[in-house]
C-alpha positions as CSV (number, residue, x, y, z in Angstrom):
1,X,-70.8,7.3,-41.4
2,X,-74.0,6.3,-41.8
3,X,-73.4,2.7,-43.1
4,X,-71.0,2.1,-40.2
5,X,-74.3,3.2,-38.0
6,X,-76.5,0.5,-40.1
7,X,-73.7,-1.7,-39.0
8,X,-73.7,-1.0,-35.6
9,X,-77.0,-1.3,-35.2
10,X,-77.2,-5.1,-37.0
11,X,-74.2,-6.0,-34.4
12,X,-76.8,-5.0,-31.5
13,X,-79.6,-6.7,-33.3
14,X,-77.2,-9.9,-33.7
15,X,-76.7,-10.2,-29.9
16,X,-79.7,-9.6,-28.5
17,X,-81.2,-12.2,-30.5
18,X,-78.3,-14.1,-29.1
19,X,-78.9,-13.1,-25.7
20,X,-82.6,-13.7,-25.9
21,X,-82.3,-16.7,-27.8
22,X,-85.2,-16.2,-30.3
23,X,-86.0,-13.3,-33.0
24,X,-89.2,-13.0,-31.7
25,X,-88.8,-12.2,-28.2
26,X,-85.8,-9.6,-29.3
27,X,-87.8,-8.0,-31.7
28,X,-90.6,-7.9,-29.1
29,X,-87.9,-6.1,-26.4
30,X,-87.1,-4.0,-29.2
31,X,-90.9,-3.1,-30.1
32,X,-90.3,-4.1,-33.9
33,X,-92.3,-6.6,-35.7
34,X,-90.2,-10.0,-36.1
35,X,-90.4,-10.0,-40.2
36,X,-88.6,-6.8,-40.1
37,X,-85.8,-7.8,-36.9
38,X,-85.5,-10.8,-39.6
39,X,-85.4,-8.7,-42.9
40,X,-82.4,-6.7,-40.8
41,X,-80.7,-10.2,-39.7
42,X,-80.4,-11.3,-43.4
43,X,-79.3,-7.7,-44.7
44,X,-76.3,-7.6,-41.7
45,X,-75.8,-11.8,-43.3
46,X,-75.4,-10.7,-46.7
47,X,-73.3,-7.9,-45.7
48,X,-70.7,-10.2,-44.0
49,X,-71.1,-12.7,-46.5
50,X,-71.7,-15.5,-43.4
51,X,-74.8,-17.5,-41.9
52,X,-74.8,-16.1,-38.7
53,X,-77.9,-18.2,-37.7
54,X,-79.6,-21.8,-38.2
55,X,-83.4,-21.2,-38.8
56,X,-85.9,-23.6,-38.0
57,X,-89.5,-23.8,-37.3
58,X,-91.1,-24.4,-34.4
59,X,-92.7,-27.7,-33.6
């Protein structure tokens, strides 16, 4: 039960970083810091075994 929670929660995570567009700004609606929005986007990645996003840095 509890690790079909986790993933329930990392399917919510993954869309409202899609909806927002950015990590940052759905961690901030979340009130989470980013590093650990990210650390949760990679675990839910490794999980499913697929790159869910393309990470670049900001110019």
């Amino acid at each position: 039960m509890l690790k079909l929670l986790a993933k329930s929660y990392a399917t919510f995570l993954f869309c409202l970083c899609d909806q927002d567009g950015s990590l940052t700004r759905a961690a901030n609606q979340l009130h989470i810091s980013q590093p650990a929005f990210s650390y949760a986007n990679a675990q839910f990645e490794s999980d499913l075994q697929v790159k869910l996003f393309d990470r670049k840095a900001n110019d």
